[in-house]
N, C-alpha and C positions, 0 to 999 in steps of 0.2 A: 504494500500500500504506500502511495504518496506523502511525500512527507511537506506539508504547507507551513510556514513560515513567514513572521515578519519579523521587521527588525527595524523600531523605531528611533531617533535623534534628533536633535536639534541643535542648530549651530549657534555658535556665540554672536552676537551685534559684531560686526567688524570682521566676521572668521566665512563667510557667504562662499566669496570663491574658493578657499583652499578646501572646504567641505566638498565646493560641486567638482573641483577637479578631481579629488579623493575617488567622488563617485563614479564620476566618468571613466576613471582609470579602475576600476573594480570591475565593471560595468562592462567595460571594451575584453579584459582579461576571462570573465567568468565567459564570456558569452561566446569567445573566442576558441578555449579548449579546455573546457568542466564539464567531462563525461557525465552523466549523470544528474547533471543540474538540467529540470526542463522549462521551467521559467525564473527568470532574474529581472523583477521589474523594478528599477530606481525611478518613485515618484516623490513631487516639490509639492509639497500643501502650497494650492493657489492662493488662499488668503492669508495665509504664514508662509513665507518661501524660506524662513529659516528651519523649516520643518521639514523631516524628513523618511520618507519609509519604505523598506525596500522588500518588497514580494517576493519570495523563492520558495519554489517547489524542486524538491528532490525525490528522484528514484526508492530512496533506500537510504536508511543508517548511516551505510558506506558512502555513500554518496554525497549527505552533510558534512559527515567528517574528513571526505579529502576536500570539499569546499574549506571546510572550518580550518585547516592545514595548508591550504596554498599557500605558496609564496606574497601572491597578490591579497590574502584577505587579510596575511599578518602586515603587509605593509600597507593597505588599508588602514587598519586600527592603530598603528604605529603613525600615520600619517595623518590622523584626527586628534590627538594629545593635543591638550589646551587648546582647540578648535572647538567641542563640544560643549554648551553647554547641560552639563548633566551627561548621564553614561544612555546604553543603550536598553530599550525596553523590548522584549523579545515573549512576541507570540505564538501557540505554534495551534491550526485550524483542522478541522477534518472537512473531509467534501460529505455535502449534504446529497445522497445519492438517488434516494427517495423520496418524495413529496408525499403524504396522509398515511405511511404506513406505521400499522400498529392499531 
């Protein structure tokens, strides 16, 4: 079963671009060549654009954890230090498969 995920933040007043390049550069990498990753979606809250929240669906276990292990994620989070403010808020979703059953 799919494994659905988010992963929310917020950047600091004055920290905007080195947040969106952070993402862009995640972003270009995951989508690039991350077996197993089947959606990576980096969205900007339109009426907060210092907000921020990023969709991913995974295959499998395995499949988080060599996201969670790339090269690119740790330099991600390495590349957000004092950019952020606050850490990250992390959701994980099921797919709603059936509609009235039960």
């Amino acid at each position: 079963m799919a494994i659905i995920r988010t992963a929310g933040f917020r950047a600091r007043p004055g920290s905007l671009h080195q947040v969106e390049g952070a993402v862009a550069m995640l972003s270009a990498a995951v989508r690039a060549g991350e077996p197993g990753t089947r959606l990576f979606l980096p969205l900007q809250d339109k009426a907060d654009p210092l907000r921020f929240t990023l969709l991913m669906v995974f295959d499998d276990d395995d499949a988080e954890a060599a996201h969670n292990g790339a090269d690119w994620s740790k330099a991600f989070g390495a590349g957000l230090v004092g950019h952020l403010a606050g850490g990250f808020s992390f959701l994980q979703y099921t797919e709603v498969t059936a509609v009235g059953k039960g």
